[in-house]
MARKOL-498238 format. One line per 4 residues: number of its first residue (from 1); their letters; for each residue x, y negated, z negated of C-alpha. Coordinates in nm, 2 decimals, always signed. Layout:
NUM) A) X,Y,Z | ...
END
This chain:
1) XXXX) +0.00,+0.00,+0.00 | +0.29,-0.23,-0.08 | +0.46,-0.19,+0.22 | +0.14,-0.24,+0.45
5) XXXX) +0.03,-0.53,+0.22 | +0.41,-0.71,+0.29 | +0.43,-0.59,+0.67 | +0.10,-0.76,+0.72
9) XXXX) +0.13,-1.09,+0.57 | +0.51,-1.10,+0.79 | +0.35,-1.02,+1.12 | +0.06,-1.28,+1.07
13) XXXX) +0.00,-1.62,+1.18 | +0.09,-1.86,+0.83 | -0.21,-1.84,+0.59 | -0.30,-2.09,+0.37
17) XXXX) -0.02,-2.33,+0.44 | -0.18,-2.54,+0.16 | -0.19,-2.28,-0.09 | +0.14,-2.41,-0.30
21) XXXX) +0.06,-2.75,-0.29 | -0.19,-2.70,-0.61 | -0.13,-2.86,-0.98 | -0.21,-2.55,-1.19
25) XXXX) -0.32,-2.18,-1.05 | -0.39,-1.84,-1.23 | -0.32,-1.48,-1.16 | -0.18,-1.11,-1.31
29) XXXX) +0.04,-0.89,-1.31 | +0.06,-0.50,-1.34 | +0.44,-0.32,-1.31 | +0.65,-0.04,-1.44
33) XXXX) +0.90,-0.09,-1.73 | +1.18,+0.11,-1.86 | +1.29,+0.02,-2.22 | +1.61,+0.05,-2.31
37) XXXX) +1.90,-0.05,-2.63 | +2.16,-0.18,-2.70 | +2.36,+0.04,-2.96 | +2.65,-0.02,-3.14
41) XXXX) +2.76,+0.28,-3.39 | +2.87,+0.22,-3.75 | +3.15,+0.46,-3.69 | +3.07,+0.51,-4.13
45) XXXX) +3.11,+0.84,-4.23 | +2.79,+0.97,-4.35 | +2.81,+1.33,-4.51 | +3.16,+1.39,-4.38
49) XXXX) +3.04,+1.30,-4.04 | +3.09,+1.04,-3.80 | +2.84,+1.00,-3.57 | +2.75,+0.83,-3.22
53) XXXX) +2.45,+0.71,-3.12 | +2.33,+0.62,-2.73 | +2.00,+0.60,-2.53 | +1.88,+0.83,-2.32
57) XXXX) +1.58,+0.98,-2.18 | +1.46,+0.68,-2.03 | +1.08,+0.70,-1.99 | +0.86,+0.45,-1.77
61) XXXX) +0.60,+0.25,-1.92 | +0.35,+0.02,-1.84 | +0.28,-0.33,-1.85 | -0.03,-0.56,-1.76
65) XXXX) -0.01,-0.97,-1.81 | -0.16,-1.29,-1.74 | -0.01,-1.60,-1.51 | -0.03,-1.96,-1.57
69) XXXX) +0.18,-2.17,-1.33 | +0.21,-2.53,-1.29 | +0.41,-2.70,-1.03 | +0.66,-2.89,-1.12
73) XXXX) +0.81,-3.01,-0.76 | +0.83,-2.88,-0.36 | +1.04,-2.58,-0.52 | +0.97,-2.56,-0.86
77) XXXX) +0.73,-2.42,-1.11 | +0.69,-2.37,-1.47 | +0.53,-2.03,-1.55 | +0.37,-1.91,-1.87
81) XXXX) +0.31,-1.54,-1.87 | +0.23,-1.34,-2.17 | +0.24,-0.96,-2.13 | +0.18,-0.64,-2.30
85) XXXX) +0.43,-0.33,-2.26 | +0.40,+0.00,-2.33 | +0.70,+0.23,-2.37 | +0.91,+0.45,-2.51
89) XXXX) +1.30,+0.50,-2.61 | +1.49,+0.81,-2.70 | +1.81,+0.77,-2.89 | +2.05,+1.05,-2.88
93) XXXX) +2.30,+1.11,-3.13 | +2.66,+1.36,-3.13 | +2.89,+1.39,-3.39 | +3.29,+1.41,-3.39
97) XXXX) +3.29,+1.74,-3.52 | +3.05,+1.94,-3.27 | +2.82,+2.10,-3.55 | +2.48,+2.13,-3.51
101) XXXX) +2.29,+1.79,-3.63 | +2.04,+1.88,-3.87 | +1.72,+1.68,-4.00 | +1.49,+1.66,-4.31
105) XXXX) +1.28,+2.02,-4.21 | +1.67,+2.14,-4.14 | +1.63,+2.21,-3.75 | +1.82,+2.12,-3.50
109) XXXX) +1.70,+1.75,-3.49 | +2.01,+1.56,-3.23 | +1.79,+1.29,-3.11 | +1.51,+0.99,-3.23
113) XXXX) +1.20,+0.84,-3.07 | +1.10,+0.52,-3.08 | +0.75,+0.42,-2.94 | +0.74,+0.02,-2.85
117) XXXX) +0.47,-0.21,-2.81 | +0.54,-0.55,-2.74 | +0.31,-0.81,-2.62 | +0.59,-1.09,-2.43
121) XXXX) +0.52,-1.46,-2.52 | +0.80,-1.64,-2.22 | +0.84,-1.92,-2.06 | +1.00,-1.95,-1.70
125) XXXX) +1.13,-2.11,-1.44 | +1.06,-2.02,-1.08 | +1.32,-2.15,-0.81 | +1.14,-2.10,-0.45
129) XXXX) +1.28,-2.11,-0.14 | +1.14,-2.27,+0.17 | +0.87,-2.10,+0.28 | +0.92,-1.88,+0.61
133) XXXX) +0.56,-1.79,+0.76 | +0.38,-1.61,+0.48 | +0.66,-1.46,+0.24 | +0.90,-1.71,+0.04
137) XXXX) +1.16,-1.55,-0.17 | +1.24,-1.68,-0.52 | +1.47,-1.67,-0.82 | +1.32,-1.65,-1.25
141) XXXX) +1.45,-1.71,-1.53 | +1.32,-1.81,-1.91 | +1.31,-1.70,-2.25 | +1.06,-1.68,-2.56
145) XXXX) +0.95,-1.45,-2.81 | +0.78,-1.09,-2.86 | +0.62,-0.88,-3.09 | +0.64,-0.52,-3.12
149) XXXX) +0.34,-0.34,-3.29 | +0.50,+0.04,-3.18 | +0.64,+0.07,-3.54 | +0.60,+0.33,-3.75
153) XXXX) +0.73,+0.38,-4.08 | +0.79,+0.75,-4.11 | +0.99,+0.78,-3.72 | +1.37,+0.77,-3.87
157) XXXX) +1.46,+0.50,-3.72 | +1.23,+0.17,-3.77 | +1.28,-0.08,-3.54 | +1.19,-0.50,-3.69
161) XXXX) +0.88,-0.61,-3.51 | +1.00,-1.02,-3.37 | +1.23,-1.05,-3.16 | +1.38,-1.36,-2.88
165) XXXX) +1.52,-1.29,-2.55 | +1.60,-1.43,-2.23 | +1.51,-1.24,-1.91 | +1.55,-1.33,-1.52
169) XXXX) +1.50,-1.15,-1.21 | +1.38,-1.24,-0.83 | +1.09,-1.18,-0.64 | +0.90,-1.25,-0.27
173) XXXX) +0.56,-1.39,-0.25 | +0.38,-1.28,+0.06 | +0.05,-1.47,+0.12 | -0.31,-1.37,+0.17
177) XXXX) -0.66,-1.53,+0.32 | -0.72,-1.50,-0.04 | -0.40,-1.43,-0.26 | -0.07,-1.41,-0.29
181) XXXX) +0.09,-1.09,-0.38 | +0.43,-1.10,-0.53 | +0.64,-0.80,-0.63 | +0.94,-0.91,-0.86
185) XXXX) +1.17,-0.75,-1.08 | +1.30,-0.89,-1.42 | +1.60,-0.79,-1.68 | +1.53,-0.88,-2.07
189) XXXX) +1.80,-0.93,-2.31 | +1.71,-0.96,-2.67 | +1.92,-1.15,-2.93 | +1.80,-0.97,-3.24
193) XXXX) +1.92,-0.71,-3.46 | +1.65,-0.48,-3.42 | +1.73,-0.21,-3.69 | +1.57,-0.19,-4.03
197) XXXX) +1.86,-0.12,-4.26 | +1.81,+0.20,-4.50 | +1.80,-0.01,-4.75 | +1.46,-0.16,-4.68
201) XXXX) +1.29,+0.16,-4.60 | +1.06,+0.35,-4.85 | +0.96,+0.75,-4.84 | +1.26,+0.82,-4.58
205) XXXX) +1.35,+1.15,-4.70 | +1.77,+1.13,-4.75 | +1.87,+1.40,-4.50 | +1.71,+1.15,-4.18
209) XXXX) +1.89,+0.88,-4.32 | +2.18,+0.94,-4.09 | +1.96,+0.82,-3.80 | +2.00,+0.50,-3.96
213) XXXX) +2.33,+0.46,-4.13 | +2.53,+0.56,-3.78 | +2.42,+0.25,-3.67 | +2.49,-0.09,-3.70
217) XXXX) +2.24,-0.30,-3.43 | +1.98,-0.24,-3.17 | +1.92,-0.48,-2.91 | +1.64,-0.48,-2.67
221) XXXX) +1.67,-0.42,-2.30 | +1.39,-0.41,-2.07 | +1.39,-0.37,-1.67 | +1.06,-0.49,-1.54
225) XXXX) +0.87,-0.42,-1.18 | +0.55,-0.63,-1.18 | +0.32,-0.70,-0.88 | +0.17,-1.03,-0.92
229) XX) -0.17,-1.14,-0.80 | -0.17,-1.48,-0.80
END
C-alpha cells in the first residue's frame, strides 16, 4: 500500500499546491517501534560473580499519536506530537565465570523483561525542502518529556517512570486530493538514569537482586517508523 500510495502521488499532476501555505493543520500517526537500552555494567562483584549485562531480543512494538503543526516560515514548522508506545526490552545477562545464572525459584534465569509504556510529550522542528511535484523531503529534530506506565514492581529489574530525550530523524511527504501521507523515521536518546537502585525496591527476593546490582544505568533508545496522516 505504501509503495502504491508514494508511486501515485510521484506520477501525478501537483495536488493541492496550496496545501502548506496554512497557519495550523492536524493529523496522526501510526508506526512500528523497537525499544532499546543503553547499559552500562557495575562490573561489582555480586556473590563472587561479575556479571555483564546487554539488550537483546529486540521485539517490535507499536505506536499511535496525534499532530499539531504550525508553520513557522516557507520551510519551517513547529510540530507538537504526543504519542503512546507499546514495547518490550529483554536484557541478557553472562557472567565471567561461565556457570549457570540462577534466580529466586533457582532455575536457570540468564535474562530480564521489561515491558514499556510511554506516552511521548516532544516538541520538534521540521526542516522541508522545496517542494518537487507532490513529495518534499524533510529533516526533525526536538526534544521533551515521557512517561512510562509499563512498570512493574515484582519484574527484577524496575525501570523510573520520567524521563527527557531528544530524538531526530527524516521523512517524505507525498501529497493527496485530500492528505498528505508522510512516512518518517525517528531515533530517541534519553538522558536519564533509568534504573531503580536495589536500595529503593521493597519485596525483591535477595537471590534476583543481581539483575539490579550488575548495573549501574539504563538509558532509553527508541527507533521509530510512523506514517503520518496529515
Amino acid at each position: 500500500m505504501i509503495l502504491l500510495l508514494t508511486a501515485t502521488a510521484i506520477r501525478a499532476q501537483m495536488i493541492n499546491p496550496y496545501v502548506d501555505n496554512k497557519t495550523v493543520h492536524f493529523g496522526f500517526s501510526l508506526g512500528l517501534n523497537m525499544m532499546s537500552y543503553g547499559v552500562t555494567d557495575s562490573k561489582d562483584t555480586i556473590n563472587g560473580e561479575v556479571y555483564h549485562a546487554r539488550v537483546s531480543s529486540l521485539m517490535p512494538g507499536f505506536s499511535v499519536g496525534f499532530i499539531t503543526d504550525l508553520r513557522l516560515s516557507r520551510h519551517l514548522n513547529l510540530r507538537f506530537c504526543p504519542a503512546l508506545h507499546f514495547g518490550q526490552k529483554t536484557i541478557k545477562y553472562k557472567n565471567e565465570s561461565g556457570n549457570p545464572i540462577r534466580g529466586a525459584d533457582n532455575t536457570n534465569r540468564d535474562k530480564a523483561e521489561l515491558l514499556s509504556l510511554p506516552i511521548s510529550i516532544p516538541l520538534y522542528l521540521k526542516w522541508s525542502a522545496e517542494r518537487e511535484k507532490n513529495y518534499r523531503p524533510y529533516l526533525i529534530a526536538g526534544g521533551g518529556v515521557h512517561y512510562d506506565f509499563g512498570g512493574q514492581k515484582e519484574r527484577p529489574v524496575l525501570q523510573k517512570s520520567l524521563d527527557y530525550f531528544i530524538d531526530f530523524g527524516f521523512g517524505c511527504d507525498f501529497y493527496f486530493s485530500w492528505f498528505k501521507f508522510c512516512p518518517e523515521i525517528k531515533y530517541q536518546i534519553g538522558f536519564a538514569n533509568m534504573l531503580t537502585p536495589v536500595e529503593k525496591r521493597t519485596n525483591l527476593p535477595q537471590q534476583n537482586e543481581f539483575y539490579t546490582r550488575a548495573i549501574s544505568r539504563l538509558q532509553n533508545q527508541m527507533l521509530t517508523v510512523t506514517f503520518n496522516f496529515e
